[in-house]
C-alpha positions in Angstrom: -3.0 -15.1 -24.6 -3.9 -12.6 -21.7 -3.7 -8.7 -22.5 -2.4 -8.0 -18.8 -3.6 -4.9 -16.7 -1.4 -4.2 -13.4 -3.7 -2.4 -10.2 -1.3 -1.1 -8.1 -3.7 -0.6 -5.6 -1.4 -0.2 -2.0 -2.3 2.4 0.1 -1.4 -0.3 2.9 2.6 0.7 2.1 4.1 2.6 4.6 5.6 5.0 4.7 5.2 6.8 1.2 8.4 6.4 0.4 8.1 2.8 0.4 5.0 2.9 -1.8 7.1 5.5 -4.1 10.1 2.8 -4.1 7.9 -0.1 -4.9 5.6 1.3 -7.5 8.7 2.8 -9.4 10.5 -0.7 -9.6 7.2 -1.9 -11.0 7.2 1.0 -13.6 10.8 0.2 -14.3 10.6 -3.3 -15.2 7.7 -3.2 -17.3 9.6 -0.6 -19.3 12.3 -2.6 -19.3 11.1 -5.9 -19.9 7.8 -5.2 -22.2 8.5 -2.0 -23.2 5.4 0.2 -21.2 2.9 -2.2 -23.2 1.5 -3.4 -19.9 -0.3 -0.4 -18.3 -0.6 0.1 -14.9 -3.4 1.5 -13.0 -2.1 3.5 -9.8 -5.3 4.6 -7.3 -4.8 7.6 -5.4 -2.6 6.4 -2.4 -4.5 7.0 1.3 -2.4 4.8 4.0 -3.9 6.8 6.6 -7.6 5.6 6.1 -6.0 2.4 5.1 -4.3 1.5 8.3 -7.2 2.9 10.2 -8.9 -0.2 8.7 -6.2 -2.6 10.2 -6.6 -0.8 13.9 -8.3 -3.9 15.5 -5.6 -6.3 14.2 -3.0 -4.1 15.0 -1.2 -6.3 17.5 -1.9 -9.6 15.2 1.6 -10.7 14.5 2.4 -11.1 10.6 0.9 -13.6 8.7 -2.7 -13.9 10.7 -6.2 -11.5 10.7 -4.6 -8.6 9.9 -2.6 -9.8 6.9 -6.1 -12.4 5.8 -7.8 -8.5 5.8 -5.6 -6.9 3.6 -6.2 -9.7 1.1 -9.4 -9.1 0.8 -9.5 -5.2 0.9 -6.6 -5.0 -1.9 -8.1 -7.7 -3.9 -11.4 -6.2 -3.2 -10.5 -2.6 -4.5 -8.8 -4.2 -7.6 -11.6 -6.9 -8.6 -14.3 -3.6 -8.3 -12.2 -2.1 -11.1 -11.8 -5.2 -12.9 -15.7 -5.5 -13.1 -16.2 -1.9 -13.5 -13.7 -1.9 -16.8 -15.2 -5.2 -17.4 -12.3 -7.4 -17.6 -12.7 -10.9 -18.1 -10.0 -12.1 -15.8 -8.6 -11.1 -12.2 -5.9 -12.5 -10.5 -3.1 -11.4 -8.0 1.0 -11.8 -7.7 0.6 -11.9 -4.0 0.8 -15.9 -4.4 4.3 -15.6 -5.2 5.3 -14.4 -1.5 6.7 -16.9 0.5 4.9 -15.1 3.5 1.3 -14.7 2.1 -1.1 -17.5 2.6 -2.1 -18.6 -0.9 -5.2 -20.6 0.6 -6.5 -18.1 1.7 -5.6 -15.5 -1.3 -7.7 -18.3 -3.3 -10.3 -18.3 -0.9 -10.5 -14.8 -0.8 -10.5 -14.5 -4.4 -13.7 -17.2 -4.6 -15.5 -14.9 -2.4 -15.1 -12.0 -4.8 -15.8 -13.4 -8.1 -19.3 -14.5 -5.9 -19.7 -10.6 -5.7 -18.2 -9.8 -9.1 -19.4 -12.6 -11.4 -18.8 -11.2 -14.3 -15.3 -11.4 -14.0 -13.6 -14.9 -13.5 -11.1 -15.4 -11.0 -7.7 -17.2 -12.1 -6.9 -19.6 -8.9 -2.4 -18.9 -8.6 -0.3 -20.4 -6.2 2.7 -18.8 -8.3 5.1 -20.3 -5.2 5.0 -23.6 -7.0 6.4 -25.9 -9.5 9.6 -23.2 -9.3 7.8 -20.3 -9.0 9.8 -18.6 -6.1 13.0 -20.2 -8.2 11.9 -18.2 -11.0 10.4 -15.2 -9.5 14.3 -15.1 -7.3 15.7 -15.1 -10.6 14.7 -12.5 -12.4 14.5 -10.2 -9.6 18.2 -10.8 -9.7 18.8 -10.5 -13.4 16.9 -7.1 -13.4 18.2 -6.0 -10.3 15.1 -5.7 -8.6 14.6 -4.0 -4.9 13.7 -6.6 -2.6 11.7 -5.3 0.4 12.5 -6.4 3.7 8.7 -6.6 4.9 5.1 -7.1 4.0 4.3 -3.0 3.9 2.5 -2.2 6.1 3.2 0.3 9.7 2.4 -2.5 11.8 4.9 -5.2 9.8 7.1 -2.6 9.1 6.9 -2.1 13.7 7.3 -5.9 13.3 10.2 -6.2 11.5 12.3 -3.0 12.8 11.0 -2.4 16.2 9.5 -5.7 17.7 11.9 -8.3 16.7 15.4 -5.5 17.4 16.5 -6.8 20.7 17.0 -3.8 23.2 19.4 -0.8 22.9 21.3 0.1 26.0 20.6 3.7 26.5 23.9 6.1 24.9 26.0 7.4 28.2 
């Protein structure tokens, strides 16, 4: 039995309303579902030093450098707090995405718990034995928003801007 802590550690969200939209669908469903008994731990939200981070992988299309860096900075800040409020465990949903790499969320997870041994990490690839099946399904039975890309400015450019095929200019 695991006492389960959310970090909801995304200053990589853009823009805020995103992050706002996404962190009160988390809120809502653990009311919902278990009733606020699972808190949540929100760090002040800073996407503008965040993606300043990212600068150098800017033009990296989804899924490569700049997503492999974002792993490890998000799962850095959160595994700092988990050793700081010494938790035994730290693992991430991020596993569950059919667009994250969950090699290298693993391996990136091995290389923390090196930094933060007093803290085990759990090893997730939550995509399988039915795990997207399941996570589809109650997303659907509790109505859950559904974003349309990773959250970041440059996946957000990405999806909306990149891969739109030209306008013709309005007469």
């Amino acid at each position: 039995v695991f006492d389960i802590t959310v970090y909801y550690g995304n200053s990589n969200i853009w823009p805020a309303a995103e992050y706002s939209r996404r962190l009160s669908e988390l809120q809502r469903y653990i009311k919902e579902v278990y009733d606020d008994s699972i808190d949540v731990i929100v760090p002040a939200y800073d996407n503008a030093a965040y993606t300043a981070k990212l600068e150098p992988w800017k033009d990296d299309p989804e899924g490569f450098r700049r997503c492999f860096f974002c792993y490890a900075e998000r799962m850095g800040e959160a595994y700092a707090y988990a050793a700081e409020h010494c938790f035994d465990y730290f693992t991430t949903v991020m596993s569950s995405s059919r667009q994250k790499d969950s090699q290298k969320i693993n391996e990136t997870g091995k290389a923390l718990s090196a930094r933060y041994p007093s803290v085990r990490y759990f090893y997730s690839d939550f995509k399988k034995k039915g795990g997207q099946e399941r996570r589809d399904a109650l997303a659907a039975e509790h109505q859950l928003y559904r974003q349309e890309y990773s959250g970041g400015v440059y996946s957000w450019e990405e999806r909306f801007l990149r891969s739109s095929p030209p306008q013709e200019p309005e007469k």
